[in-house]
C-alpha positions, 0 to 999 in steps of 0.5 A: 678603420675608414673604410669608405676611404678604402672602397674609393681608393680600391675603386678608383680606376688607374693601369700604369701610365694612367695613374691621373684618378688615383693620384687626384685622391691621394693628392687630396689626402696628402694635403690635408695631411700639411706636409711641407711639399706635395711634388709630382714627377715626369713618371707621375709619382707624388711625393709628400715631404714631412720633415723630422729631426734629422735631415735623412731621408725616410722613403715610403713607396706604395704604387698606385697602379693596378693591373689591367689593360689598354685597347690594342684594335678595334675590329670591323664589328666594334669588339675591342682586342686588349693589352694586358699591363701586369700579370694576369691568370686567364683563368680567373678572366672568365665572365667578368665585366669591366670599365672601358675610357672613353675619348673624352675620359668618362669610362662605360661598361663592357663585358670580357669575353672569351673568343671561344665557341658557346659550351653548346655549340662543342662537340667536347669539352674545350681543355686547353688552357686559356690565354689572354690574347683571344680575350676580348670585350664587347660594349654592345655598342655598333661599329660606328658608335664604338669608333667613334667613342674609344681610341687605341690606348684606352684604359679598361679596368676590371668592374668590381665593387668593395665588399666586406666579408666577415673580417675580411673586405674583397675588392679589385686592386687591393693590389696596391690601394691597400698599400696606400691606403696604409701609407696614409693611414700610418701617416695620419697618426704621425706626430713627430719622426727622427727622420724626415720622411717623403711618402711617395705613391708610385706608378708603374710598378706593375710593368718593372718597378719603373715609377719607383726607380725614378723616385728613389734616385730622386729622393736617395734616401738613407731607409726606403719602406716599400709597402705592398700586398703579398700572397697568403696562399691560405686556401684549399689547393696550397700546402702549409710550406707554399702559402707564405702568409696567412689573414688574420696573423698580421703584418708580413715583415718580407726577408726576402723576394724575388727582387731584395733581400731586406736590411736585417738590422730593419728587420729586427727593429721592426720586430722589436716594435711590434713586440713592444706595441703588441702589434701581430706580424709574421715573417714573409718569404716570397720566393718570386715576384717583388716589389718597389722594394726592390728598386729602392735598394738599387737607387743610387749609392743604395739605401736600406730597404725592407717591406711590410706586407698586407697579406693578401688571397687570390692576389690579381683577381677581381676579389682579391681579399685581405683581413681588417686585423693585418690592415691596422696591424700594417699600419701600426707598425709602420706609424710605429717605426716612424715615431722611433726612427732616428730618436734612440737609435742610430741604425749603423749604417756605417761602413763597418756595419755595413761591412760586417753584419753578422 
């Protein structure tokens, strides 16, 4: 597994609408990669076409947003109030470090602070739960030289390197660097697909599912594969029936979240091919929250959606975590399914399938 790649994506700095360093990545590897077209859009998604066999289209969506923030004011001592993009617990905020945009685009530390007397200084104990507007971040910087060096509408990023941990690698914004990594990966060992397929690395997922939206009216594909991490809420303080996957058991083919339910007949398929080819999975409900997925069904005349999932601990924290065996198992499968698309199938989405499925 090419790790290094990895740490690059998970540590490339993008929130949604700032997406520019992320894509400059993974527009270099898509090229290398030959494909017949490497496009961009308005919203900044970047489309790959790869053509196969059959004029349908294959859609693969993996975001490259992360969560994060943007400045909102700048106070008269230089500290920086924030707006969060995407879905923070402020519990998890406490004591961390991130990286602020600077007006010329180079990015400098600070600390994320809570505005909250010292534990000192209180009489009790402090037990009201926190929230994210009294965060703030301090660049040790004065006034004067903090005006002059951000602007309102600066990018700031969690600061957190990828680490491994056994079989497990830590890292921020696995959330969704994985998911494209995965893409990539998948497609690396792609030799021929009965489908063409157009690989897109979406932006603003984490504010409304907004880059995936435009892209799939774009491209209106027959498929749409969105790729994406889920909870594995596999750890003390979670129930058997409440983790909805779990590290090190595979690949999570989704039945349903918050925003799709998938196309059975793609389920299926899917399960069969990784029973073929040995590939670990389990099957994922995710009772809120969704993904590009989503958006993909709702395009257009519609299309055929499923999602394959990276099981994912402490999902939008700074160490998030995922297992090297769910990883290749997600990229398997979905190199897999590319491979069999369309050549010794036709996956019946005619009308009366459509209409009739049992």
């Amino acid at each position: 597994m090419n790790i290094s790649l990895l740490k690059e994506l998970c540590e490339a700095r993008g929130v949604p609408g700032q997406e520019t360093e992320i894509r400059r990545i993974v527009r270099r590897e898509l090229a290398a990669m030959n494909p017949a077209s490497v496009t961009t859009d308005p919203m900044g998604n970047l489309y790959a076409t790869f053509p196969g066999a059959r004029e349908e289209r294959i859609m693969i969506a993996a975001h490259m947003d992360e969560i994060g923030f943007i400045i909102k004011h700048i106070d008269d001592k230089g500290f920086l109030r924030i707006q969060p993009l995407g879905g923070f617990d402020p519990r998890q905020l406490f004591a961390q470090r991130v990286r602020v945009s600077t007006k010329t685009g180079d990015a400098v530390p600070g600390v994320l602070c809570y505005a909250t007397k010292p534990p000192h200084l209180l009489a009790k104990p402090d037990e009201k739960q926190p929230e994210i507007e009294q965060f703030f971040v301090d660049t040790g910087m004065t006034p004067d030289a903090v005006n002059e060096t951000f602007e309102i509408g600066g990018m700031v990023t969690l600061d957190r390197d990828l680490t491994e941990c056994g079989d497990g690698i830590a890292a921020k914004s696995l959330d969704n660097r994985v998911g494209v990594f995965v893409m990539l990966e998948a497609l690396r060992k792609l030799t021929a697909s009965g489908y063409t397929v157009v690989a897109v690395a979406t932006t603003q997922e984490e504010i409304g599912l907004r880059g995936a939206t435009t892209a799939a009216f774009r491209v209106q594909p027959l498929i749409g594969i969105a790729l994406d991490t889920t909870i594995a809420a596999d750890y003390p303080g979670s129930t058997p029936d409440a983790q909805v996957t779990s590290l090190g058991k595979g690949v999570g083919i989704k039945l349903m979240d918050g925003a799709m339910i998938s196309h059975p007949l793609l389920v299926k398929h899917l399960r069969e091919l990784a029973d073929e080819h040995t590939i670990p999975y389990q099957l994922e409900i995710l009772p809120r929250g969704g993904t590009d997925g989503g958006a993909l069904q709702r395009s257009a005349s519609g299309c055929a959606g499923v999602t394959l999932s990276i099981p994912t601990r402490y999902i939008h924290t700074v160490n998030e975590m995922v297992h090297k065996q769910d990883v290749q198992a997600a990229i398997d499968l979905l190199a897999a399914y590319l491979e069999a698309a369309g050549a010794d199938r036709d996956y019946g989405f005619d009308q009366e399938d459509i209409n009739g499925i049992a």
